[in-house]
N, C-alpha and C positions, 0 to 999 in steps of 0.2 A: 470281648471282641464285638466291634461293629459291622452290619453289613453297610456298604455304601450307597444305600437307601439310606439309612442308618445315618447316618454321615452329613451325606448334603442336606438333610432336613433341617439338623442340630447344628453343623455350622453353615450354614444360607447361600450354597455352594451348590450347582449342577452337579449330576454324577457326567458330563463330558467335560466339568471343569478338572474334577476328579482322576478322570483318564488320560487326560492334557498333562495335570502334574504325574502321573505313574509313566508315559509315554516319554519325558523331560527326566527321569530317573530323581523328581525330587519328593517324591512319595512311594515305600517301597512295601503293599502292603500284601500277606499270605494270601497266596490265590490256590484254593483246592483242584490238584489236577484234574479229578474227575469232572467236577462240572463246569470248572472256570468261575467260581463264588470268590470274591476278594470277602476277606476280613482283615479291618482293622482296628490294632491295638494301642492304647494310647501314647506310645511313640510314634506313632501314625500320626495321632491328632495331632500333636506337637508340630510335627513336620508342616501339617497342611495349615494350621493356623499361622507359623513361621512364615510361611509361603505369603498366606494371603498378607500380613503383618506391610512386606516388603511390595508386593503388588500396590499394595494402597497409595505405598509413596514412591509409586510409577517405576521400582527399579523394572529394569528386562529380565526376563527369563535367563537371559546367561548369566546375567550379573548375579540371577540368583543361586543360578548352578554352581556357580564360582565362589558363593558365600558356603552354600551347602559341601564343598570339599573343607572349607575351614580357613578363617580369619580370625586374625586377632581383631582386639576392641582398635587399635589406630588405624589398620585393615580397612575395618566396618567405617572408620570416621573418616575416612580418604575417600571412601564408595561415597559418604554422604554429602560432602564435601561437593564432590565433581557432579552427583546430580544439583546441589544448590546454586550450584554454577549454572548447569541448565536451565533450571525453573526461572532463575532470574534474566538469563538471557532469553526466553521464552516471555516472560513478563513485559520485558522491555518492546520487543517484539510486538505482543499485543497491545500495547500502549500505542505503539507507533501507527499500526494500523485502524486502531481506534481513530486512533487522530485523524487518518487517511478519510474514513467512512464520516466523520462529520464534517469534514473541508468538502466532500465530494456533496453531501447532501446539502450545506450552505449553499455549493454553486448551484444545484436543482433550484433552490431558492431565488438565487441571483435571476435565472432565464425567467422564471417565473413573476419576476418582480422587475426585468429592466428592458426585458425584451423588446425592441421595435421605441424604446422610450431613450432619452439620454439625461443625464444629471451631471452633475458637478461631484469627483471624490480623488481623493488622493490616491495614486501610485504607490503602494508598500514597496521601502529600499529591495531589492535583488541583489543578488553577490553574479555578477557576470564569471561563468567560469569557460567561456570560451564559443567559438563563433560555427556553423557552416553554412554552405554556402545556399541549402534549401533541404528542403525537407526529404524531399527523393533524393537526396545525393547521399546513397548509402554506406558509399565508401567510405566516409566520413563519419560512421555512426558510431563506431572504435571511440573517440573524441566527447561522443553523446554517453555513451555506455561508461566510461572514466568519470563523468561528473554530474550521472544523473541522481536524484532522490529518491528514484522509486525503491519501494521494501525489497524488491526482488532483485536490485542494479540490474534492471534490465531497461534495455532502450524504450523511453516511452517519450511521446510529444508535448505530452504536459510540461515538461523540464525545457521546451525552446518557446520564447517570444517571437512571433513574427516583425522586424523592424522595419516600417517605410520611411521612407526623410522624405518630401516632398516640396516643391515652391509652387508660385502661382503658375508653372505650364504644366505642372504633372509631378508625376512618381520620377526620383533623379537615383532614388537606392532602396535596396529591398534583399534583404538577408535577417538570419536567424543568427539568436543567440543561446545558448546554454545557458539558462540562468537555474537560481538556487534561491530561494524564499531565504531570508533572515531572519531570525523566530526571537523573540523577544529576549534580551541577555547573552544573545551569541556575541561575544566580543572576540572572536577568531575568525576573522570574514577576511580573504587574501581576497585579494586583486580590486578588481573595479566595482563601482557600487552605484544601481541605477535608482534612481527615485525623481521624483516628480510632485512636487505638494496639492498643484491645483490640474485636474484631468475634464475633459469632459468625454462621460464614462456611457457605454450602449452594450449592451446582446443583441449580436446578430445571429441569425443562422444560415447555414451555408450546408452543400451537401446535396446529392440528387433529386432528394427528394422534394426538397424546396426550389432549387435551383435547375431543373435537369441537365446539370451539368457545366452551366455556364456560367465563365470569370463574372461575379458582381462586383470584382474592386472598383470600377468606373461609377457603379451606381451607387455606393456607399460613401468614398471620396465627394462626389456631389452631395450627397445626404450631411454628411460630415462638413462641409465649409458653406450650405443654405444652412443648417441650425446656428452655427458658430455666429452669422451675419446678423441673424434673428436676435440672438440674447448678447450680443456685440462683447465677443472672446476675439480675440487677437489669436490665431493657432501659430502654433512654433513648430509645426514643422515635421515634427514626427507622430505615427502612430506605430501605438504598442497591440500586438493582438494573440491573446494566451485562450487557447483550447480548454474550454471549461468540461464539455460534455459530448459521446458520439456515442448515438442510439441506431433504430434502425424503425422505419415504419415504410410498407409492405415489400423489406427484402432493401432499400437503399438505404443510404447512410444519411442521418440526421447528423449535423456539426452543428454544435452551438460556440461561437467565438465569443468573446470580452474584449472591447478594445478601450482604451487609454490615452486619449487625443491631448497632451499637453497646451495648456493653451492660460493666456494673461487679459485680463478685463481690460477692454481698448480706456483710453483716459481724453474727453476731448476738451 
C-alpha cells in the first residue's frame, strides 16, 4: 500500500491531481476513517496511470468516466476516432490562422515599406461575393457575415473593398464590395472575378489620429492624378481601397488603407 505522497512522487502527479481523480470517482482509493490517510493499492495505480494514459491524448474527464464504466475495444476505437476528428479539425484551424498572422505581419511590412510612396503592382484576382452600400450600413452586414473569410465568420472590414469609379470632374460612384482572396488552385470561385494586372499601388493612413477627423478623399484623388501625370499612366478610372491595419496611438484610431489605381502607360 501507498500513501499519496507515495504516489505523486513515483508517478510525477500532484496529490490535488490525485484528489481531482478520487473527487471524478475515477480513482477509488482506502481512506482510514480515523484520520482520513488514503492508501493505495496497485489497482489503484493501474487506475491513475489509465487516467493519465487518456489525459495525454486530450480525452475529457467524461469521456474518461465513461471509459471507466466499460468499453469494448470498437467502443474505445469510436472515442478515438471522434477525437481524431477533432485534432484535425483543430489542425486545420491552426493552419488557417497561421496563415492569418503572416498575411497580417506582411501588411505591417506593406505600411512600412510603401507608405506616403507609390509604385507600379498587380491587383490579385478577388472572387466578388456581393455588394453594400457603405460601411455603416449595418443592416446590411447579414450579407457581410454570409460571405466573410474571417476564422471566426464574423463581420470584419478587411473582407470589403472600398470601390470609387471617378472621371475628370470628380468621384461619379463610391460603394463597397464583399470580396474573397483566390488562393492559388482554388478552381471553385462562383460569381465575378475582379483583377487588374497593372495598378499604381500607395499606403495611406487615415484615422483621427492623422487626420483629426477630416474627409482626405479630395486630397488623395489630387495626389493620385499629379503622380499619375508625373510618370504619364493613363488612370481608368477606378480606385480599389482594402483595410490593411487599425492601431491606436494616444487613444485614436490609426487606419492604414492600400489603394489599387488601375491605370495604362499613355503611348504618344
Amino acid at each position: 500500500m501507498y500513501t499519496i505522497g507515495q504516489v505523486a512522487k513515483f508517478l510525477g502527479v500532484s496529490r490535488d491531481t490525485l484528489k481531482f481523480y478520487e473527487e471524478k470517482e475515477l480513482v477509488k482509493p482506502q481512506q482510514n476513517s480515523e484520520n482520513g490517510y488514503r492508501k493505495y493499492n496497485h489497482f489503484d495505480i493501474y487506475d491513475i496511470t489509465t487516467v493519465n494514459f487518456y489525459r495525454e491524448i486530450d480525452f475529457e474527464i467524461k469521456k474518461i468516466q465513461e471509459l471507466r464504466k466499460g468499453k469494448s475495444i470498437d467502443g474505445i476505437q469510436a472515442l478515438l476516432e471522434e477525437k481524431e476528428q477533432e485534432v484535425l479539425e483543430e489542425i486545420a484551424y491552426k493552419k488557417r490562422l497561421l496563415k492569418k498572422l503572416q498575411i497580417v505581419k506582411e501588411d505591417c511590412q506593406k505600411i512600412k515599406q510603401y507608405l506616403g510612396t507609390y509604385t507600379v503592382k498587380e491587383m490579385k484576382p478577388l472572387a466578388i461575393m456581393g455588394e453594400i452600400d457603405h460601411y455603416t450600413a449595418y443592416d446590411e452586414y447579414d450579407t457581410l457575415k454570409d460571405n466573410t473569410d474571417s476564422l471566426k465568420k464574423a463581420a470584419i472590414l478587411t473582407s470589403l473593398r472600398r470601390v470609387i469609379r471617378f472621371n475628370d470632374d470628380g468621384m461619379v460612384e463610391d460603394k463597397f464590395m464583399i470580396v474573397r482572396k483566390i488562393e492559388e488552385g482554388d478552381n471553385a470561385v462562383e460569381g465575378e472575378i475582379l483583377s487588374h494586372p497593372k495598378c499604381m499601388y500607395t499606403v495611406v493612413e487615415d484615422g483621427r489620429w492623422s487626420t483629426g477627423g477630416n474627409n482626405t478623399d479630395e486630397k488623395v484623388e489630387a495626389n493620385i492624378r499629379k503622380i499619375a501625370k508625373e510618370k504619364g499612366y493613363e488612370l481608368g478610372g477606378l480606385v480599389y481601397i482594402n483595410l490593411l491595419l487599425a492601431t491606436y496611438e494616444e487613444g485614436l484610431e490609426r487606419i492604414f488603407l492600400e489603394m489599387y489605381v488601375p491605370i495604362e502607360e499613355k503611348h504618344y
